[in-house]
Backbone as a chain_set.jsonl record, in Angstrom:
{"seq": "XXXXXXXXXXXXXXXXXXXXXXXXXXXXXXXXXXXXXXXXXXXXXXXXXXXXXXXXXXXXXXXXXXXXXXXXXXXXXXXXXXXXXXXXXXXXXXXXXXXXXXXXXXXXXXXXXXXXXXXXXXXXXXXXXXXXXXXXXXXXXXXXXXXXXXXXXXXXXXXXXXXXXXXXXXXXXXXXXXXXXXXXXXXXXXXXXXXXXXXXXXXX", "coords": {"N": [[4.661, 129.593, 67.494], [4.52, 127.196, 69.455], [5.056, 125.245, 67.231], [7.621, 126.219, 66.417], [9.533, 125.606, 69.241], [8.902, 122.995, 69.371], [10.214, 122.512, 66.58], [13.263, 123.227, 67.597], [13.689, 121.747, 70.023], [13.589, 119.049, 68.417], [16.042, 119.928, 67.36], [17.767, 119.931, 68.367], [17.879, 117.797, 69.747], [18.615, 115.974, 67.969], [21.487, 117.149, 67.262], [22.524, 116.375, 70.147], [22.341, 113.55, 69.899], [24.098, 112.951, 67.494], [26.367, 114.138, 68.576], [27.097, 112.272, 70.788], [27.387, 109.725, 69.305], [29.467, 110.093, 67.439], [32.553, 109.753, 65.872], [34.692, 110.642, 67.167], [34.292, 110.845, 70.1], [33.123, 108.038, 70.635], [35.406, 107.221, 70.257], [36.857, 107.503, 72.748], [35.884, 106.498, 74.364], [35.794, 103.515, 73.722], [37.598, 100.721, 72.831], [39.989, 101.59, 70.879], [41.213, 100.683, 68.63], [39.755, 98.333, 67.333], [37.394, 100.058, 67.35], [38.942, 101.598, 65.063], [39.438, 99.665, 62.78], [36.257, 98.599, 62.299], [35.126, 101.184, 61.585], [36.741, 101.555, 58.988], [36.616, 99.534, 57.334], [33.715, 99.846, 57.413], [32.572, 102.01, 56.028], [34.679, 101.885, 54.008], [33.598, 99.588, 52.702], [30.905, 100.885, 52.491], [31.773, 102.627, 50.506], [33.294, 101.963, 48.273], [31.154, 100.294, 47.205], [29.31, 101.889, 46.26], [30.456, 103.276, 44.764], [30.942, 101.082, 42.323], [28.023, 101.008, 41.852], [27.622, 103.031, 40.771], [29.298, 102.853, 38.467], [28.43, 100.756, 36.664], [25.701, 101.846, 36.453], [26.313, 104.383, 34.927], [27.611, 103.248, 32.886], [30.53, 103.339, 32.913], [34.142, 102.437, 33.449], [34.746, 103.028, 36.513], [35.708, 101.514, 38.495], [38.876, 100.474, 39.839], [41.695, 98.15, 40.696], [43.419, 100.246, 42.391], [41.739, 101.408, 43.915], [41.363, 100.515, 46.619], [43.318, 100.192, 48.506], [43.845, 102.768, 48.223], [40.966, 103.735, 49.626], [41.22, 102.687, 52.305], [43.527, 103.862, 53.21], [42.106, 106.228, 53.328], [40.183, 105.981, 55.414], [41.046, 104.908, 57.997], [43.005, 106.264, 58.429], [42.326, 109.22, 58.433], [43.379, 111.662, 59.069], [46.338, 112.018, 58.196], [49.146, 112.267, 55.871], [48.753, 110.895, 53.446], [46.578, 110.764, 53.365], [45.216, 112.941, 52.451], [43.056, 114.589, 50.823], [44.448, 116.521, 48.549], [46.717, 114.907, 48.407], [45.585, 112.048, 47.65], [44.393, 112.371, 45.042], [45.756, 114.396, 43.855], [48.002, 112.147, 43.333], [46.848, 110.151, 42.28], [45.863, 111.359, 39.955], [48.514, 112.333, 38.936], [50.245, 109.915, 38.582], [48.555, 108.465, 36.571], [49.23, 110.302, 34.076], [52.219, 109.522, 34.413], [51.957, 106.682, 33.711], [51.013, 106.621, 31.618], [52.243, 108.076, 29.92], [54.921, 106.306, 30.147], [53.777, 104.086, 29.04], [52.916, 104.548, 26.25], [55.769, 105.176, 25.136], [56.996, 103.171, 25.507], [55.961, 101.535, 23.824], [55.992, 102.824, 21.488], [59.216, 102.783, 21.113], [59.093, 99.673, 20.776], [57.398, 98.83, 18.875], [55.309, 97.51, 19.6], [52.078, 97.517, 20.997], [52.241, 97.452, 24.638], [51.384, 94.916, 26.394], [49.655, 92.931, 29.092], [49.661, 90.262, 28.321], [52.29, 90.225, 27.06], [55.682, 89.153, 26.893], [58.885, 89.483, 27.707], [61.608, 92.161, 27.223], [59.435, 94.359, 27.075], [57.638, 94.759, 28.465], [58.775, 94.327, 31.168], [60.429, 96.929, 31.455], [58.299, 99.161, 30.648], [56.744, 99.192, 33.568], [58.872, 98.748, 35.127], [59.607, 101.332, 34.93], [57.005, 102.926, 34.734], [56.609, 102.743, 37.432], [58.721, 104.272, 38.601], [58.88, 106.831, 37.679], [56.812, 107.843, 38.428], [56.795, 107.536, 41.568], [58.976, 109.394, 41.665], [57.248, 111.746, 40.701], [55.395, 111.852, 42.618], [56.822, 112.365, 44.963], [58.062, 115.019, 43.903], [55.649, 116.575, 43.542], [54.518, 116.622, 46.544], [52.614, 114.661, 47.286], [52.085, 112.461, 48.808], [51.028, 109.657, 48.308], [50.927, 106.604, 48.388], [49.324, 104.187, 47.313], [48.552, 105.409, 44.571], [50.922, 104.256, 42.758], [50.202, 102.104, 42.178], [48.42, 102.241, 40.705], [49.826, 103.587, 38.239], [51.362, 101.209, 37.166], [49.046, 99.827, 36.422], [48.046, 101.171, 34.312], [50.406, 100.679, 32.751], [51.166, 98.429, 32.387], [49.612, 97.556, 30.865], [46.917, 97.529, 31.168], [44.666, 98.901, 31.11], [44.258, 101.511, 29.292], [43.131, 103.061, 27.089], [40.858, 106.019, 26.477], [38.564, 106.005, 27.483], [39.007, 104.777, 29.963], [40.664, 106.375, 31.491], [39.568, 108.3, 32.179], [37.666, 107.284, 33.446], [39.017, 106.216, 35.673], [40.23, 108.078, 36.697], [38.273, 109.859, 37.948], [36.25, 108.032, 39.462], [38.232, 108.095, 41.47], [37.915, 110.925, 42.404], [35.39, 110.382, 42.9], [35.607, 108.656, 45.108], [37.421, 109.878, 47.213], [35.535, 112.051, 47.913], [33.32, 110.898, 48.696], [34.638, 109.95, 51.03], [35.528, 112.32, 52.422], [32.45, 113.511, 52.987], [31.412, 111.703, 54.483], [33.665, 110.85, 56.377], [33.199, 113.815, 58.062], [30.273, 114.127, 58.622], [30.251, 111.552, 60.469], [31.742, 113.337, 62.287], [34.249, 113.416, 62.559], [36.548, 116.264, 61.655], [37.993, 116.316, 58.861], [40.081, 117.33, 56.74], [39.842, 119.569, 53.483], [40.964, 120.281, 51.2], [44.246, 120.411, 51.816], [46.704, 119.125, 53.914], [46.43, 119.235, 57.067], [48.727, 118.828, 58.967], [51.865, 117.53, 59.427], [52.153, 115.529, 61.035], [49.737, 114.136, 62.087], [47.649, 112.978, 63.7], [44.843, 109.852, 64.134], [42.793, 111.842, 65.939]], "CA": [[5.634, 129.567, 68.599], [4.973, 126.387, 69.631], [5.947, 124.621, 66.244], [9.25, 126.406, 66.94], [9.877, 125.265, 69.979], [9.389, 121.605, 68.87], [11.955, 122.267, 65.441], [14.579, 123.459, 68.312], [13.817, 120.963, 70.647], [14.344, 117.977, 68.008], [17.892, 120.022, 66.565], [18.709, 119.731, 70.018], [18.045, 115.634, 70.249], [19.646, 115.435, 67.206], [22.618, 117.168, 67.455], [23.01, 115.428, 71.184], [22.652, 112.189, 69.629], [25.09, 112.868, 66.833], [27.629, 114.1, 69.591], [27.265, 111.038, 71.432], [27.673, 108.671, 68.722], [30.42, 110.374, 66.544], [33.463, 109.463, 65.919], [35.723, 111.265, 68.309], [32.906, 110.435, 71.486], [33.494, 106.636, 70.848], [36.856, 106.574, 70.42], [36.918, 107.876, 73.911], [34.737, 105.375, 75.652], [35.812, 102.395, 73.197], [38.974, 100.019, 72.367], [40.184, 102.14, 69.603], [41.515, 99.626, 67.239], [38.295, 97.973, 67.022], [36.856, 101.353, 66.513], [38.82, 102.43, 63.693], [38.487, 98.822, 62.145], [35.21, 98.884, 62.304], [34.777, 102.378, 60.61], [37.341, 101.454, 57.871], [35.594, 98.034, 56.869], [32.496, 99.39, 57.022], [32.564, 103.187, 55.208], [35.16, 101.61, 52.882], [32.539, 98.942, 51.713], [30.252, 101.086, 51.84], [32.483, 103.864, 49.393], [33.503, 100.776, 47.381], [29.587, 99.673, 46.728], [28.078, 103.129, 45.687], [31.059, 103.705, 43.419], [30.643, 100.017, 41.547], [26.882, 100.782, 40.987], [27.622, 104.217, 39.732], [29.807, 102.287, 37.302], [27.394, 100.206, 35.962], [24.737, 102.62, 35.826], [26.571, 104.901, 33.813], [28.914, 102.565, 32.483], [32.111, 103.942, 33.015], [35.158, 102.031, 34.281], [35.269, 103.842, 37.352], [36.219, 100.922, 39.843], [39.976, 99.73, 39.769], [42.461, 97.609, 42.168], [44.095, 100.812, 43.647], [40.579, 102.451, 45.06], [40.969, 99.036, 47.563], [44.12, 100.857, 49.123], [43.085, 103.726, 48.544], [39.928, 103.455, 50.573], [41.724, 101.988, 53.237], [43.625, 104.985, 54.106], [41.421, 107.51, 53.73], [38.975, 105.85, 56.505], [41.372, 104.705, 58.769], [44.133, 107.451, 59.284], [42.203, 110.367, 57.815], [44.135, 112.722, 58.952], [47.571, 111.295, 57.752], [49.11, 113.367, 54.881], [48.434, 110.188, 53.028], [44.937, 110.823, 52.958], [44.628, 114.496, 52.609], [42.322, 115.019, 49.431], [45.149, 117.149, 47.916], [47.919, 113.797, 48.058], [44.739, 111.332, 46.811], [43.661, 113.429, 43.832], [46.992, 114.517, 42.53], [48.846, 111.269, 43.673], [46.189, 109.548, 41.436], [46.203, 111.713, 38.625], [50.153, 112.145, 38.44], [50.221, 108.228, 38.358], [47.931, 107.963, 35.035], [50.12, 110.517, 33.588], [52.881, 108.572, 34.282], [51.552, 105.555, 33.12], [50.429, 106.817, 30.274], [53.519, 108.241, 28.871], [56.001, 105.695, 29.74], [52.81, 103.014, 27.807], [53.548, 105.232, 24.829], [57.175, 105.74, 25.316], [57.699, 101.888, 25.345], [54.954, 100.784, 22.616], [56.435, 103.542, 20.411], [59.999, 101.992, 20.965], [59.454, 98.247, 20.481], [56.302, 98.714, 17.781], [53.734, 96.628, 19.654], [51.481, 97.98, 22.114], [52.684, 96.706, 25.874], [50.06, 94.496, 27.151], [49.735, 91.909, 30.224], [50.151, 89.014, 27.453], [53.69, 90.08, 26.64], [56.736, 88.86, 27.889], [60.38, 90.032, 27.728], [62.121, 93.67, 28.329], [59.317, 95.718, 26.884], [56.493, 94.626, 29.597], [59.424, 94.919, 32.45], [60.6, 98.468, 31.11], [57.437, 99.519, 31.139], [56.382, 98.895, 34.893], [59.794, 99.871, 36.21], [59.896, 103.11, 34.536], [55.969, 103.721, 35.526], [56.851, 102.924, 39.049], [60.068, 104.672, 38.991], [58.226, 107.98, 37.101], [55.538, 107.648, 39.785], [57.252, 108.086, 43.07], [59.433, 110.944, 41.825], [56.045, 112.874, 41.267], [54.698, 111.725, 44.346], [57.834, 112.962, 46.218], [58.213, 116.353, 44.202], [54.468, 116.814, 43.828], [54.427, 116.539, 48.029], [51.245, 114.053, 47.516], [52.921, 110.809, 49.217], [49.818, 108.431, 48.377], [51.412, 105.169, 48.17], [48.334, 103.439, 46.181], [48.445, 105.807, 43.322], [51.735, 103.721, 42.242], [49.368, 100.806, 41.903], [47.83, 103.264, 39.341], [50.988, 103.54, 36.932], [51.709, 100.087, 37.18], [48.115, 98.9, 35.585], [48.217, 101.194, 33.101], [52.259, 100.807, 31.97], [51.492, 97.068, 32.089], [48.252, 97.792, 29.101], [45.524, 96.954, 31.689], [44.116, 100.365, 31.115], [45.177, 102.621, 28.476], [41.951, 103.79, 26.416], [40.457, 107.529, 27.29], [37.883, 106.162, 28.386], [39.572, 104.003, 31.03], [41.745, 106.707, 31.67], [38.321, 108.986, 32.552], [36.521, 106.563, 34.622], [39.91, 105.905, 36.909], [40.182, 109.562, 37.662], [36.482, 109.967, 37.889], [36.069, 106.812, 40.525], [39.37, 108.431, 42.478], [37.702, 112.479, 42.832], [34.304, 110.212, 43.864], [35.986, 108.234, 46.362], [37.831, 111.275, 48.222], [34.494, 113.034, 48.021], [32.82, 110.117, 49.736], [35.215, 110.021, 52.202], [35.025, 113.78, 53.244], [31.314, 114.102, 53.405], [31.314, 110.517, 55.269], [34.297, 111.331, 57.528], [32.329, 114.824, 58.391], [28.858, 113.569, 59.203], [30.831, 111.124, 61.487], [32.134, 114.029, 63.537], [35.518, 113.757, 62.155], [36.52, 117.508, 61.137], [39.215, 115.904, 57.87], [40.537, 118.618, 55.789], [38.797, 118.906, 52.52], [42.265, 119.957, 50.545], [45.889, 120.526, 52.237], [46.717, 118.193, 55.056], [46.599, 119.982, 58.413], [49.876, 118.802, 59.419], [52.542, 116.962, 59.012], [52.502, 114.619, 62.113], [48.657, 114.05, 62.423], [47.029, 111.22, 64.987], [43.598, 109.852, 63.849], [41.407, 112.354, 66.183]], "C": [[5.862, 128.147, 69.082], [5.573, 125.207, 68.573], [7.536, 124.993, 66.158], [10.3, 126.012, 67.699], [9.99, 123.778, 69.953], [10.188, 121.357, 67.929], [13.16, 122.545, 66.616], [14.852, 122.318, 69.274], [14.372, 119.683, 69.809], [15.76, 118.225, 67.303], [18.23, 119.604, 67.476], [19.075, 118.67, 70.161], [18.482, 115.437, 68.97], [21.081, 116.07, 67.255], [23.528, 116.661, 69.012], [23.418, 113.923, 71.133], [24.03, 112.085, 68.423], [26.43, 113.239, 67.548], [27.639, 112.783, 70.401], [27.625, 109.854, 70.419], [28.549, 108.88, 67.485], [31.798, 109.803, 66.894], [34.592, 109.489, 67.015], [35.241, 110.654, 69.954], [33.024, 108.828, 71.373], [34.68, 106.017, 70.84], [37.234, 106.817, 71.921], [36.182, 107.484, 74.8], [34.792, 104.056, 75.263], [37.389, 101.876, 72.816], [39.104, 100.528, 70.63], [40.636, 101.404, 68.661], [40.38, 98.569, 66.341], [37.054, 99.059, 66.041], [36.735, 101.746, 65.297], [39.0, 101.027, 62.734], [37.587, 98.796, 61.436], [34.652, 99.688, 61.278], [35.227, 102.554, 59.061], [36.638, 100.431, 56.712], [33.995, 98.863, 56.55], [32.142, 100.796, 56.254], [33.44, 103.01, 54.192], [34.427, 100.841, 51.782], [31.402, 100.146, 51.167], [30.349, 102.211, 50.146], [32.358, 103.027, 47.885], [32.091, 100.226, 46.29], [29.069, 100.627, 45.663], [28.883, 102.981, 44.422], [30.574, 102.038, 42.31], [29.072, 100.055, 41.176], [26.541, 101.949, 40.43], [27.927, 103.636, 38.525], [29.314, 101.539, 36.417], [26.168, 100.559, 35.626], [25.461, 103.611, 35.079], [27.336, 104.433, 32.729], [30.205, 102.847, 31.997], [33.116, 103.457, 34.118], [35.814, 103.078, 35.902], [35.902, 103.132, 38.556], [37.437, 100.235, 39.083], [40.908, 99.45, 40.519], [42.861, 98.89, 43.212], [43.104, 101.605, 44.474], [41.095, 101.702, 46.461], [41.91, 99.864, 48.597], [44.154, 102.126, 49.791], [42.074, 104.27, 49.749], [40.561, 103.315, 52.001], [42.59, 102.948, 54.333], [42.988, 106.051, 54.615], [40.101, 107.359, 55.373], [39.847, 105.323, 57.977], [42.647, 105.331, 59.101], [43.822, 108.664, 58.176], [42.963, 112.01, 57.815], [45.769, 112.845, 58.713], [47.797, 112.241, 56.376], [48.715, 112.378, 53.389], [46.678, 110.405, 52.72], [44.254, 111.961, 52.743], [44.092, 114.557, 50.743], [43.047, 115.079, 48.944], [45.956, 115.624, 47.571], [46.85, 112.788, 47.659], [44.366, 111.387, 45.492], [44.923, 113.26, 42.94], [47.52, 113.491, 42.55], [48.727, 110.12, 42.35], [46.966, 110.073, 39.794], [47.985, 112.233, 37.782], [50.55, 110.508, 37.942], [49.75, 107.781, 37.302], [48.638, 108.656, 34.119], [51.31, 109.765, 33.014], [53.138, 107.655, 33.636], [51.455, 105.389, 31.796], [51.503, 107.458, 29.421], [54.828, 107.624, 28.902], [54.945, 104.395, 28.809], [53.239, 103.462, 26.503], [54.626, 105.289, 24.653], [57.692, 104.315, 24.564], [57.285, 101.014, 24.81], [55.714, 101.533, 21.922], [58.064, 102.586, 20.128], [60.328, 100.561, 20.072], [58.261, 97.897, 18.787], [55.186, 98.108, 18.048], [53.533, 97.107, 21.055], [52.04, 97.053, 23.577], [51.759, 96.394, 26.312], [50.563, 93.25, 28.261], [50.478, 90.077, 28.882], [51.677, 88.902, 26.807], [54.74, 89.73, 27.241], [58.386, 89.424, 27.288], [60.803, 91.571, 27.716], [60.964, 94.681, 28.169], [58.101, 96.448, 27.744], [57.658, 95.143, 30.89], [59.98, 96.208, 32.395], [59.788, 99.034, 31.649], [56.976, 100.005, 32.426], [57.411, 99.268, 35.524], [59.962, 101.28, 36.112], [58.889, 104.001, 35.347], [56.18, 103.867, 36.653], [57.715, 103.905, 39.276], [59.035, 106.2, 38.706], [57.266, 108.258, 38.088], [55.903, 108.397, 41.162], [58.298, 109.216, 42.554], [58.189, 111.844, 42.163], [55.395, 112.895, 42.302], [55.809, 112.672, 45.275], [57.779, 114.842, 45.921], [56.921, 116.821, 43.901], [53.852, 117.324, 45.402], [52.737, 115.718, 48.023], [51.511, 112.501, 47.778], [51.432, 109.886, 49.375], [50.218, 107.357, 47.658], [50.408, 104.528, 46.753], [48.609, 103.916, 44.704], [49.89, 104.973, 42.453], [51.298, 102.704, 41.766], [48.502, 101.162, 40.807], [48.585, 103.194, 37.864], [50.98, 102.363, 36.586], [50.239, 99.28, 36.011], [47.824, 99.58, 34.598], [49.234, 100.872, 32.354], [52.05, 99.068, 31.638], [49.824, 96.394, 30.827], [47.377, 97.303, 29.555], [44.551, 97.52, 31.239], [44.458, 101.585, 30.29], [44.43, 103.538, 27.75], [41.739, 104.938, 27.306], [39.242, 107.141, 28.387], [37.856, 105.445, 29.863], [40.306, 104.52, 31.996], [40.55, 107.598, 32.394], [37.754, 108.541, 33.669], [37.941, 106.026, 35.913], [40.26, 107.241, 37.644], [38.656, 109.922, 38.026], [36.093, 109.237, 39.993], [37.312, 107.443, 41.76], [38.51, 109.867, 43.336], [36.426, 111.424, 43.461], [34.883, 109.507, 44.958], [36.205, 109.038, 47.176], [36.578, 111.8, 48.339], [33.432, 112.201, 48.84], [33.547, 109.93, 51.212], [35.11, 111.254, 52.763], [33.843, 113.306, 53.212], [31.146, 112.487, 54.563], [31.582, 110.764, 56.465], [33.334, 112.327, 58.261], [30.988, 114.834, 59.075], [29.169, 112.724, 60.221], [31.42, 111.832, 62.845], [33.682, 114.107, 63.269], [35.61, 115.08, 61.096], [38.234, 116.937, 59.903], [39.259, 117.283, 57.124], [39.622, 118.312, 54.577], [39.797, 119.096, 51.166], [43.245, 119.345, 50.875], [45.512, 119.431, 53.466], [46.864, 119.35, 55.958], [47.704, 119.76, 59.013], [50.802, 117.367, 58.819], [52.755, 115.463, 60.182], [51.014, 114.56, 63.143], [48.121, 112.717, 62.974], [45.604, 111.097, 64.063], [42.702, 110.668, 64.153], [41.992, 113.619, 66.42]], "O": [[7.011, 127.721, 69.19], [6.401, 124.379, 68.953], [8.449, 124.211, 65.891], [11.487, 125.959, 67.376], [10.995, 123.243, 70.422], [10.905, 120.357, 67.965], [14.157, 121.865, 66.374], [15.999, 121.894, 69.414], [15.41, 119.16, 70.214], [16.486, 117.356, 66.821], [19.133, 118.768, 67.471], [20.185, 118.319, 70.559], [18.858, 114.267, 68.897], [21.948, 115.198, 67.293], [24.754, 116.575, 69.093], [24.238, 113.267, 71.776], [24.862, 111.184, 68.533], [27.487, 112.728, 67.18], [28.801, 112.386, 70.49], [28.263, 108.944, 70.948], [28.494, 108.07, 66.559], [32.111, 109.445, 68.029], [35.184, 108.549, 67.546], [36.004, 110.093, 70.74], [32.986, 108.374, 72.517], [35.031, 104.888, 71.183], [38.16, 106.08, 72.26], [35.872, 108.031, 75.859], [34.177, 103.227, 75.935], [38.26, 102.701, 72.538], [38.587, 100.083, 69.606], [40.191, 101.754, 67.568], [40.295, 98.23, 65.161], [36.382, 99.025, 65.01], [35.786, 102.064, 64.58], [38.604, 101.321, 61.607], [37.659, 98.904, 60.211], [33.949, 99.292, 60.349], [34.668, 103.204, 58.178], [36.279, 100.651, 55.555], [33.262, 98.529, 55.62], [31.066, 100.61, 55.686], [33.285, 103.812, 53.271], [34.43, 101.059, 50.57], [31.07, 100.362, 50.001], [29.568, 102.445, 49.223], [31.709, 103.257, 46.864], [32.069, 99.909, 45.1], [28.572, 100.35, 44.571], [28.412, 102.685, 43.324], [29.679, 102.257, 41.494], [28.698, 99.274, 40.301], [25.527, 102.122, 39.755], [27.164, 103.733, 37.565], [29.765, 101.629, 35.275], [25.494, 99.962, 34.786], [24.792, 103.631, 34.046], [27.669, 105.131, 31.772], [30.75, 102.611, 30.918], [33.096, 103.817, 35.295], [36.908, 103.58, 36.16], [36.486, 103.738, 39.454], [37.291, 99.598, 38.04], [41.245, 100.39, 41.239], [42.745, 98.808, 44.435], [43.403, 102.296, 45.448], [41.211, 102.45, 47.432], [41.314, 100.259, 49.598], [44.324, 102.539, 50.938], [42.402, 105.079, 50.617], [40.139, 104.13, 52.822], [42.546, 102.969, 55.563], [43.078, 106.647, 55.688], [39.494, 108.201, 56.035], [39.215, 105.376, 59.032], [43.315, 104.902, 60.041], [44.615, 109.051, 57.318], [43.051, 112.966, 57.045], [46.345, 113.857, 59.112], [46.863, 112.855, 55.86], [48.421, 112.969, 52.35], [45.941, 110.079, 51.79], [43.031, 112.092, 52.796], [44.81, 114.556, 49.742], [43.253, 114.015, 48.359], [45.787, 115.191, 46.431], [47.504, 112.272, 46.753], [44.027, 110.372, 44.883], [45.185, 112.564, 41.959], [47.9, 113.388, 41.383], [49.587, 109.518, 41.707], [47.833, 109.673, 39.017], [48.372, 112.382, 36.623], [51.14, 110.221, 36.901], [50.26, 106.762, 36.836], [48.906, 107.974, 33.13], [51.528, 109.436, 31.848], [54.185, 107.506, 33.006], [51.692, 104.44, 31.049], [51.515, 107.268, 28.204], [55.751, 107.969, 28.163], [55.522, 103.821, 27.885], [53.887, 102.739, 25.746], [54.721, 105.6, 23.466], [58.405, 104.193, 23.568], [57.713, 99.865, 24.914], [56.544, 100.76, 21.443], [58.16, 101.83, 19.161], [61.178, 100.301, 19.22], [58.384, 97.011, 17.941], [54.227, 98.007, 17.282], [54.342, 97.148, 21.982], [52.218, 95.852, 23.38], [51.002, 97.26, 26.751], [51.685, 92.747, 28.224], [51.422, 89.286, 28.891], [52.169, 87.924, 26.245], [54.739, 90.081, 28.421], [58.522, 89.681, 26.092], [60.047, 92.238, 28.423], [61.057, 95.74, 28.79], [57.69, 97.603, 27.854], [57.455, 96.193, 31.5], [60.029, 96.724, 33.511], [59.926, 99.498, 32.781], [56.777, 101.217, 32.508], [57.259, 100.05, 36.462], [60.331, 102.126, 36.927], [59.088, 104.972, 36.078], [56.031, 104.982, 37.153], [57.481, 104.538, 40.305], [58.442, 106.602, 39.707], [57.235, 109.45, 38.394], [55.47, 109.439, 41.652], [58.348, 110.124, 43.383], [57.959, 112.455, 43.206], [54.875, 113.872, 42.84], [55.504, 113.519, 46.116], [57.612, 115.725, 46.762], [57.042, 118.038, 44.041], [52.967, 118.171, 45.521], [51.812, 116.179, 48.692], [51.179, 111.565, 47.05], [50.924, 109.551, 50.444], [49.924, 107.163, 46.478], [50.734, 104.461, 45.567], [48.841, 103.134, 43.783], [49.805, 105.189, 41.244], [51.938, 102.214, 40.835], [47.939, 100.333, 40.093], [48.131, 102.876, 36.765], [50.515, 102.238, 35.454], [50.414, 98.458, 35.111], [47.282, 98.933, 33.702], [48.994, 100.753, 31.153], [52.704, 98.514, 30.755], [49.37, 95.356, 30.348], [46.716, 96.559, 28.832], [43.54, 96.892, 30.924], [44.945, 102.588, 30.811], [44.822, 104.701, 27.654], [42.16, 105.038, 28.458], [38.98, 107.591, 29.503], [36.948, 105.521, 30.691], [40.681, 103.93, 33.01], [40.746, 107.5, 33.605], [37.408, 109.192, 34.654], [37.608, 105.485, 36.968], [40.499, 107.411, 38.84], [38.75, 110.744, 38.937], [35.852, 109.736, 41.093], [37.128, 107.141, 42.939], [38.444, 109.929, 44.564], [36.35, 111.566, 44.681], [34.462, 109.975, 46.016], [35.351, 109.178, 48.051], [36.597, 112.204, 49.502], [32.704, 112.808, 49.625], [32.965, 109.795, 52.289], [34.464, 111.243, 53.811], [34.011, 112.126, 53.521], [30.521, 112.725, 55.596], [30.813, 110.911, 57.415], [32.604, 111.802, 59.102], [30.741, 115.562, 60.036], [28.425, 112.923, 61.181], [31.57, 111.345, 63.966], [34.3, 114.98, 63.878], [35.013, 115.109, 60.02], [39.377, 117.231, 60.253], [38.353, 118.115, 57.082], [38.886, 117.333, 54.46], [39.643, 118.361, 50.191], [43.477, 118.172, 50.586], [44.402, 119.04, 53.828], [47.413, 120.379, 55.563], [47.886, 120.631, 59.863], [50.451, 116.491, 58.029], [53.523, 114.533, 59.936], [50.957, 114.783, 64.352], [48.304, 111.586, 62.522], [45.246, 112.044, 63.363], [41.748, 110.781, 63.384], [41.282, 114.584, 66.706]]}, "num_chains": 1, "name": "protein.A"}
């Protein structure tokens, strides 16, 4: 009985202390821009970190420029439709699609693979098409995540084109979102874990 009464007593001082120092509870006693700053900088590094030493312990390209953006929304306007799991995920993986079949589209064309070292129409094809191919699916997909265009773009321009490059950038995208929910969450922020909750969502 009394070992009981001390497990209830410390849920108690911990779930008092995690209400006092969550997310929502400091934005409401603190200069919110600082706040969500703060929270973005420092749960984005830390998202950013884990994933880069996953990547090198398993060694799989899983870190690339558009997590950086990425990241960036999901911690500092989580509840934005921009950051809803569902528009991260698919936004991503419509974007390597993309990428990946105007790369082929416009290597098959000219006969030589499209890489960063090339110059004249078949590198700028490329990159306008991915972009262009990109934000349609973003629009009729309904997964408006800006970054993932930064996705098409480094594969269409032959940064990234191998499977297994193509693996470890969707890979590094589902662990990011998945760091961000369980992050957000333990913070006291209730983020969706698919669909966006609305269409005209505030930070808290």
């Amino acid at each position: 009985m009394f070992g009981m009464t001390r497990t209830l007593s410390f849920r108690r001082r911990l779930l008092i202390w995690r209400a006092r120092w969550s997310i929502p509870s400091l934005l409401a006693a603190r200069d919110e821009r600082r706040l969500i700053s703060l929270v973005a900088a420092t749960n984005g590094g830390i998202a950013i970190l884990i994933i880069s030493a996953l990547a090198r312990l398993i060694d799989l390209p899983l870190l690339f420029p558009a997590l950086g953006p990425s990241a960036f929304i999901l911690f500092s306007s989580p509840f934005s439709r921009a950051a809803a799991p569902r528009s991260v995920i698919l936004g991503h993986l419509s974007a390597i699609a993309a990428g990946v079949a105007v790369w082929h589209f416009v290597t098959l064309i000219c006969g030589t693979p499209v890489s960063l070292e090339m110059s004249g129409w078949p590198i700028l094809a490329s990159a306008s098409l991915a972009l262009a191919a990109s934000c349609v699916l973003l629009v009729w997909l309904a997964c408006p995540h800006a970054p993932a265009c930064a996705t098409a773009l480094i594969i269409a321009l032959g940064a990234a084109n191998g499977w297994t490059d193509l693996l470890g950038m969707a890979s590094g995208v589902v662990l990011l979102t998945a760091q961000a929910v369980l992050i957000s969450r333990i913070a006291g922020i209730n983020v969706p874990i698919w669909f966006p909750r609305s269409r005209n969502a505030h930070y808290m």
